[in-house]
C-alpha positions as CSV (number, residue, x, y, z in Angstrom):
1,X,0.0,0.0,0.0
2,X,2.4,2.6,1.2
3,X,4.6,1.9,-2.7
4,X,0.9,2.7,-4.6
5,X,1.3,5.9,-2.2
6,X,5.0,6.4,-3.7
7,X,4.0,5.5,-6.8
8,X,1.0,7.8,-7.2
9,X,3.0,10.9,-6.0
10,X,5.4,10.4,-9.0
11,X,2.7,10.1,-11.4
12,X,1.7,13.0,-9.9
13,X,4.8,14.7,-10.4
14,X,4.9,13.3,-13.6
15,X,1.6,14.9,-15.0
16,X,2.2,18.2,-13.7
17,X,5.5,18.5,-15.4
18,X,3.9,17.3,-18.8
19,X,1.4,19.6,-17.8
20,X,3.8,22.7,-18.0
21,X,5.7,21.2,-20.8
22,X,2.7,21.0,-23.2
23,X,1.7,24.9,-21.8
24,X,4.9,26.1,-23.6
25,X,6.3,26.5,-19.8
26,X,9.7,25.0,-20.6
27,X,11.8,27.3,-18.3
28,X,9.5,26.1,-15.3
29,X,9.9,22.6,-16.6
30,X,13.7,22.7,-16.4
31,X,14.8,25.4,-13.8
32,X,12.4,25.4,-11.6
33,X,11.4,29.0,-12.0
34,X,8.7,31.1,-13.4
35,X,8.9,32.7,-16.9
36,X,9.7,36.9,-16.2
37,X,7.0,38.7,-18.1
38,X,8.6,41.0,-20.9
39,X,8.1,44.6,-19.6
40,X,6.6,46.4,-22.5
41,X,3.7,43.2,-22.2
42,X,2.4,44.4,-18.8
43,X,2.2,47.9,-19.8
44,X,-0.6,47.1,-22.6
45,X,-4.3,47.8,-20.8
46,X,-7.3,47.4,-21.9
47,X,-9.7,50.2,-21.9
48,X,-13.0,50.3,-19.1
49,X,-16.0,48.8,-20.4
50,X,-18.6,52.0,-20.5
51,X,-21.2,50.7,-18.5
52,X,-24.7,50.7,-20.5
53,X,-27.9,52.8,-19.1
54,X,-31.2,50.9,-19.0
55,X,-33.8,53.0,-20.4
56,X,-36.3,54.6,-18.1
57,X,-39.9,52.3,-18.2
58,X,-42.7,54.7,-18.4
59,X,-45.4,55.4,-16.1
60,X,-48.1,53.3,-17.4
61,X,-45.9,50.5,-18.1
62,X,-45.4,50.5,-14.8
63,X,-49.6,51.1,-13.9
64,X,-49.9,47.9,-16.0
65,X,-47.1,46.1,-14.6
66,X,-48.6,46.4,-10.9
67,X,-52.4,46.0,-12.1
68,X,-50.7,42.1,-13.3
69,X,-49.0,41.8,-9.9
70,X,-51.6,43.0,-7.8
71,X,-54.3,40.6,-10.1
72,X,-51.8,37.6,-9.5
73,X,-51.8,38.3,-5.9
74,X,-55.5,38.5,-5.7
75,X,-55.7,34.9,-7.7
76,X,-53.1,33.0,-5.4
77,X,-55.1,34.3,-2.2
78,X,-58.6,32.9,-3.8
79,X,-56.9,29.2,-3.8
């Protein structure tokens, strides 16, 4: 029991380095440190979304939209 411990720890191992290989992350893969991300690359932002307005309902949208409410609420009370 305790070598299928051992055993699954190197797969382990052995799956996460493949992992990183396949990524492209070679310099993690062999030296053990992270890639250094180039300096003009960081600088590059991307601009705020502008956040969109709702329009305004109008008033007797709104009249009709509590006549429905108040109607459902007057059938659920009835059963």
């Amino acid at each position: 029991m305790f070598e299928l411990g051992i055993l699954g720890i190197i797969l382990l191992a052995v799956g996460y380095w493949a992992t990183l290989w396949t990524m492209g992350r070679r310099e993690d893969v062999l030296h053990g440190k992270f890639v250094e991300v180039e300096p003009g690359a960081a600088a590059v932002a991307e601009p705020a979304p502008v956040p969109q307005v709702a329009p305004r309902p109008s008033a007797e949208s709104l009249q009709s939209l509590l006549a429905a409410i108040k109607q459902d609420l007057k059938d659920a009370a009835q059963r």
